[in-house]
N, C-alpha and C positions, 0 to 999 in steps of 0.2 A: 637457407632458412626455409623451411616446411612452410606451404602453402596455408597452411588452416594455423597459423601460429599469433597466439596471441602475446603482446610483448607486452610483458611487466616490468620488468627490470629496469627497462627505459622508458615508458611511459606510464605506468602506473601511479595514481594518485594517491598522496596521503589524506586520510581523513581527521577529522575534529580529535580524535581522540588517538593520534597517533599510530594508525594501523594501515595498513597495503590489505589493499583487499584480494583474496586468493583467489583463483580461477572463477571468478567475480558472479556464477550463476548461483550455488549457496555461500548465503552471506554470515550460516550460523559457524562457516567455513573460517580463519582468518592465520597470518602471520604475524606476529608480532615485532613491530619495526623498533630494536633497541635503538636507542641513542638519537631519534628522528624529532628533530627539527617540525613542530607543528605548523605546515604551514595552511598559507590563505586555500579559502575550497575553489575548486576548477571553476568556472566558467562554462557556460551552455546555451544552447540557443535550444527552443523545441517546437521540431517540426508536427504541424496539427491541421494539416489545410480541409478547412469546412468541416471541421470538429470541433472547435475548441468553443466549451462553454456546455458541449451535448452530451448522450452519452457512450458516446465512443471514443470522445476525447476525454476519459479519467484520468487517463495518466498526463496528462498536459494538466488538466485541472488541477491533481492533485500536485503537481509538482510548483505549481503560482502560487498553490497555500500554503505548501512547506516544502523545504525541501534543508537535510542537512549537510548534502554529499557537497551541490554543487550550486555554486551562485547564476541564477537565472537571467540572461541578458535581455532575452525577449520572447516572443512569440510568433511562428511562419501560419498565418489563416488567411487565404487574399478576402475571404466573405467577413473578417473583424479585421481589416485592415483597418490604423489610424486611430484606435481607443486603446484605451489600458487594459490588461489582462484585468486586475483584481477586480473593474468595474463590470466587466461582462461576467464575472462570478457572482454579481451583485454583493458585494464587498466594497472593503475600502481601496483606490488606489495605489497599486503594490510598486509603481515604475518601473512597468515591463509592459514596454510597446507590444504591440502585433503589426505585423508588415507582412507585404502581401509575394515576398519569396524571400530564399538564401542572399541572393545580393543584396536587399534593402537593407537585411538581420547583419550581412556583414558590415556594408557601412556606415550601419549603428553604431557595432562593436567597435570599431574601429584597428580593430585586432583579429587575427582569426582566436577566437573561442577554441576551448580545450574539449569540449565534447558539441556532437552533434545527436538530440536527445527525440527518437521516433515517439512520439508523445499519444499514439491513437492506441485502441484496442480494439479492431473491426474483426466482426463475427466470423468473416474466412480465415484472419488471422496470415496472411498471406498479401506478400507486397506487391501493387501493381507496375508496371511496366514502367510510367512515368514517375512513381516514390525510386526504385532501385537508380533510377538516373540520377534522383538528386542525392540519395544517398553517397553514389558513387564519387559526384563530383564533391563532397562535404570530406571522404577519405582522401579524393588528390588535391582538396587542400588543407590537409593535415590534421582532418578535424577527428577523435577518438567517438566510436561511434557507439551508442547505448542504444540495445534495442531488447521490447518487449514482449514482441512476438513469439507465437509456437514454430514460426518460421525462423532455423539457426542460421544469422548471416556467416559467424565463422566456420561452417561446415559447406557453403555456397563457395567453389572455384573461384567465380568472380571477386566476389567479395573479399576473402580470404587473400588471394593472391594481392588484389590493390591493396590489400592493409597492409601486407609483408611488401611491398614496391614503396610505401609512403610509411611505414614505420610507425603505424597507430595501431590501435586496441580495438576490438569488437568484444562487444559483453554483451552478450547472448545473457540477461536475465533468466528467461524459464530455464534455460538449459540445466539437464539435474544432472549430479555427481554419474560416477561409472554405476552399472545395474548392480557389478561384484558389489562395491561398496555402501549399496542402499540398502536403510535399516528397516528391521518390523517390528512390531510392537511386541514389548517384553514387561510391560508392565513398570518398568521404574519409573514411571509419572507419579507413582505413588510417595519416591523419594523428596516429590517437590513438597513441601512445607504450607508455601506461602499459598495467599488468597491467586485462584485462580480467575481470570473473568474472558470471557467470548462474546464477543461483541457480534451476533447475526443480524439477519436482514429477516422482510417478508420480498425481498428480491432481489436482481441482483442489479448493478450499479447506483446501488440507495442511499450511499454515502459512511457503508460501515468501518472502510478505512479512514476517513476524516473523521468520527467522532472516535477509534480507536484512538487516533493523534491526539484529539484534544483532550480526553479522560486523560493518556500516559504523559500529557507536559501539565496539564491542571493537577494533579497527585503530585508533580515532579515540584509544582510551584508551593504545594501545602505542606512538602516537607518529608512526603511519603518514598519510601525507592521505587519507582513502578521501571518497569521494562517492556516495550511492547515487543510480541513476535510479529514480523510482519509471514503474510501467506500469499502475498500475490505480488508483481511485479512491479507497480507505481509503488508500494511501502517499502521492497527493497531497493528502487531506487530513488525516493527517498531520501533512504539512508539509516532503514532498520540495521539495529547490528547483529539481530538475531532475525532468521526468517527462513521461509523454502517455499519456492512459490511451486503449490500442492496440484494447482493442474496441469502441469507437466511432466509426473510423477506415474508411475504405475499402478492403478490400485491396491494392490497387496503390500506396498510399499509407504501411502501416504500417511497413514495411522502412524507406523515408526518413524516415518523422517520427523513429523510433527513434535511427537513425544520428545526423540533426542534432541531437535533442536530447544527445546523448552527443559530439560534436564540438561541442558549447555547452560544454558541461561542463567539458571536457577545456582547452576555450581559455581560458575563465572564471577556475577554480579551479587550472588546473595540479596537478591530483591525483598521486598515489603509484600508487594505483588506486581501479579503476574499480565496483564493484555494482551488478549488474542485475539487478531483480526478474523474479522469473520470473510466470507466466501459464498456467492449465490443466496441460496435458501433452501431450507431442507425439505419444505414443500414443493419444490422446485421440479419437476421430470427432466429441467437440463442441466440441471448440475449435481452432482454427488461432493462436494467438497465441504456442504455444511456436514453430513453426515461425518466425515473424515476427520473432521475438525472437532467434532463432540470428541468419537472414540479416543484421539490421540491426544487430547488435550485433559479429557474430563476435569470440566471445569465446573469448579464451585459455585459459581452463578452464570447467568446472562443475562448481558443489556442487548435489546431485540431495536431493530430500525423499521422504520415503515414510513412509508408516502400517502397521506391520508389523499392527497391530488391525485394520485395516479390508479386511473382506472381498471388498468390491465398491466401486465407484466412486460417490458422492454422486450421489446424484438418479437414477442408472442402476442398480437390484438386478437386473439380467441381465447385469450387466459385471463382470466379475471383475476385482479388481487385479490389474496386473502384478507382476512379478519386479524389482527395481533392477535383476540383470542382465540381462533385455531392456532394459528402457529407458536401461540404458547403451547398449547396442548400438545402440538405434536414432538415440540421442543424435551419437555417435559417427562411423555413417555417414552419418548426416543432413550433419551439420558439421565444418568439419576443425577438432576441437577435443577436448578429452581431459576426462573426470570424474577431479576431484581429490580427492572426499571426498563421505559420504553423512551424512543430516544426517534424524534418529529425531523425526517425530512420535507422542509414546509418548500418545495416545489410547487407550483402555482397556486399558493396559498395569499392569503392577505395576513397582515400582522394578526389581525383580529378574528382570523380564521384558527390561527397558531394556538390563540388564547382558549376558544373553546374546543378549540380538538384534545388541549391538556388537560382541563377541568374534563372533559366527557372522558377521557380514558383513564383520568387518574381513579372519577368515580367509578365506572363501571369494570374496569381492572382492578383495582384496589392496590396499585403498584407505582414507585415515583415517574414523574412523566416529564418530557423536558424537550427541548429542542438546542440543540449543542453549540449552531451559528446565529442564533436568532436572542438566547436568550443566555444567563450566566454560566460561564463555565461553572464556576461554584454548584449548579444544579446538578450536573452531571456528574461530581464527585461525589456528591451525598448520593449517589445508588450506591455507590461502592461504600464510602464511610457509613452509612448506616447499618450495613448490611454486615461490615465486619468492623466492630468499633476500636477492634486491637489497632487498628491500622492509625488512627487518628489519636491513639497514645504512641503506639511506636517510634513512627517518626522513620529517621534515617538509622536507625537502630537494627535493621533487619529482621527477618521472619520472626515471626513466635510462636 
């Protein structure tokens, strides 16, 4: 067996909807499993030591507030050892300990767990000395390892070889299809129909995968078809069914993957509409993927995120946030495409902060305002229902 092999056939998971996921980095990727047996979702533990709650542990975060792949056992942080995930989210509790390593997670479980889930997103992007040990030890004992890093473990000797000596899976998330096979932009975004939405930030780790989640199950509960694409790695693992996480991607490349994955979708499911995770911010000097995400998507509106708390930009204290309105503006002229509603990550806010941040923006914006975890989902649907009211006649009737 080939050292860099990843084994599906024997250890590949079924998903909710009956599908084996294909060479597991694009998820707009897939095989169709006939005649399969729906069964129960894997089991996971995820490792996040002195992240979890921050913002380098998104993917840990986002994976305690939803996840559809895989059932969450616990939490590895030895600094939130001994509380509940959900609560350190400031949430309700979800019954998923944090323990302060592998061993305590296993003797939780009482089981070895079907995946071992690297839950951080740190800036080097690259594992240190003491993570590839425990990863290691998580492979010899049999655990299928998900990882989201720019760093490929199935391409690492080490790595690789222990998976094919113990007969589990590595799923290199960012990893993107072969270069032959990567698509450019051709225009048939125009074939999509349905309401399109992009959900941006004024930064990045601001929360625009989580209100992506919650607008595509809030629509999904009013009766609408929504489908979200995911773009980054915590929404494909997740358990987007559509998605391509765009910065590991080549630029001349990200515009097309985007588009095709979203004319998959659209041919696929025959959606209501459309959600599209947003990525960074287009004001941003360090990331190009909000721009990527306009072109490839051209989307009919956007709901914009912003941290009224947060005084400077993550990981940059010489950058000051923006304004929502610049970043409309630049939104705006960037794309010929209009912001529908803005959308409150209330980060060291008070309730009563949330309150006048919505009235101050809704007035001086003239646009709906809401905050996603604080206040009704219902709010968050009327940017979209008002904005295209087919939608709220449609129903599950598809496009019109």
């Amino acid at each position: 067996m080939p050292k860099n092999h990843i084994i599906h056939s024997l250890d590949a998971f079924v998903d909710r909807r009956g599908y084996i996921a294909d060479n597991a980095s694009v998820m707009s990727q897939r095989l169709p499993l006939h005649g399969a047996i729906k069964k129960q979702m894997p089991s996971a533990i995820i490792y996040c030591e002195a992240n979890f709650g921050g913002i380098d542990g998104k993917t840990a975060n986002g994976l305690v507030r939803h996840s559809e792949r895989y059932k969450i056992l616990s939490v590895i942080d030895s600094k939130q050892a001994g509380h509940d995930a959900g609560l350190i989210l400031g949430g309700k509790q979800k019954g998923i300990p944090i323990f302060s390593d592998l061993t305590e997670a296993l003797e939780h479980a009482g089981k070895t767990p079907d995946f071992f889930i690297y839950g951080m997103a740190p800036a080097s992007g690259l594992l240190s000395l003491q993570e590839r040990g425990i990863i290691l030890k998580a492979i010899r004992l049999k655990m299928n390892i998900i990882n989201g890093m720019h760093e490929f473990l199935s391409d690492d000797p080490e790595f690789s070889a222990a998976a094919a000596d113990n007969r589990v899976t590595i799923r290199d998330v960012r990893k993107p299809r072969e270069r032959k096979n990567l698509r450019t932009f051709n225009g048939s975004i125009a074939q999509v129909t349905c309401p399109r939405i992009a959900v941006l930030g004024t930064d990045c780790a601001i929360g625009k995968r989580t209100t992506s989640t919650i607008l595509t199950q809030e629509l999904k509960d009013q009766g609408i078809k929504a489908i979200m694409i995911g773009t980054g790695q915590t929404g494909l693992i997740q358990g987007a069914r559509y998605g391509v996480a765009l910065d590991a991607i080549p630029s001349q490349f990200c515009a097309g993957e985007l588009e095709a994955t979203i004319v998959e979708a659209f041919e696929n499911e025959n959606p209501d509409v459309i959600i599209i995770e947003g990525q960074g911010a287009l004001s941003h000097p360090a990331y190009s993927t909000s721009s990527f995400i306009l072109r490839g998507s051209c989307p009919d509106g956007v709901i914009l995120q912003h941290a009224p708390g947060r005084s400077h930009r993550c990981d940059f204290e010489h950058m000051t946030m923006p304004s929502p309105d610049s970043e409309i503006s630049l939104i705006q002229s960037f794309s010929d495409t209009k912001v529908i509603g803005l959308t409150i990550n209330h980060e060291q806010m008070t309730d009563a902060e949330i309150d006048t941040a919505i009235t101050r923006y809704e007035n001086s914006l003239g646009i709906l305002v809401t905050d996603p975890l604080a206040r009704p989902e219902r709010d968050l649907a009327e940017m979209v229902l008002s904005t295209f009211p087919k939608l709220g006649r449609s129903r599950i009737t598809g496009c019109q």
